[in-house]
N, C-alpha and C positions, 0 to 999 in steps of 0.2 A: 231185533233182527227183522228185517223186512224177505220176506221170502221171493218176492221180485230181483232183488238184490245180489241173493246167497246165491253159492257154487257148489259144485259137486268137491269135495276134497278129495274122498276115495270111498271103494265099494270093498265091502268085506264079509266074509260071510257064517260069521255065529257073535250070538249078542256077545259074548264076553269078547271078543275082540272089539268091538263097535264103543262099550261101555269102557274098555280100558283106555282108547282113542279120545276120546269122549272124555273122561275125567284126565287124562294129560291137558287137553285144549284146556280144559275148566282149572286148571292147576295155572294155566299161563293167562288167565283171563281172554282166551279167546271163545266167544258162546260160539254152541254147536248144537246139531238135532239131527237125527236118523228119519230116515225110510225105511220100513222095509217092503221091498218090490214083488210081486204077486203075491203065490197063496203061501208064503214066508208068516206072513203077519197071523192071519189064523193056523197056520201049523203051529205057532208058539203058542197059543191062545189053547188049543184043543191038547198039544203034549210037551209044553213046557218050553223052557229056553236052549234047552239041548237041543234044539232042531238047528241045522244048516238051512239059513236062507240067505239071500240076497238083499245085503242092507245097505243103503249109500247114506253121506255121513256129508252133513254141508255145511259151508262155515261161510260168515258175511262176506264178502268182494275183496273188501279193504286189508281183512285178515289171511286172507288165501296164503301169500307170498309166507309170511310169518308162519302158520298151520304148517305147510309144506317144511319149513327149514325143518323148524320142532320136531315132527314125527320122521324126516330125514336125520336128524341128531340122534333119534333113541333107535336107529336100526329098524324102523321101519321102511315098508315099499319103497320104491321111486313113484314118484307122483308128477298127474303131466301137466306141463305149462297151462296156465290160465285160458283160456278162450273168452275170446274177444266176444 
């Protein structure tokens, strides 16, 4: 994965929703990788994974379309068009 490349898929906000998302992609062989956006990342670091933060969840260009149907099939969000 080139991170030039990759797209935002969607933002979600506690690791176990991120890691569930994340192991469905990896089930379809689509690779994926988290963010987690401000002080998210050290809140988990200082009091564990229970913490709510803001995590976005990015998947290569090519795979966007494919990500989107998948977690559209299993009853997850709507997710938005691609940007150009």
């Amino acid at each position: 994965m080139s991170k030039d490349t990759d797209v935002m898929l969607t933002t979600v906000y506690s690791s176990m929703e991120a890691e569930l998302i994340m192991s469905l992609l990896r089930s379809e062989n689509i690779p994926s990788y988290k963010k987690v956006k401000g002080f998210g990342g050290y809140a988990q670091i200082l009091f564990g994974e229970g913490i709510h933060c803001m995590i976005e969840i990015y998947v290569p260009q090519d795979s966007f379309k494919r990500a989107c149907e998948l977690l559209e099939s299993k009853d997850f969000q709507d997710f938005p068009d691609e940007e150009e």
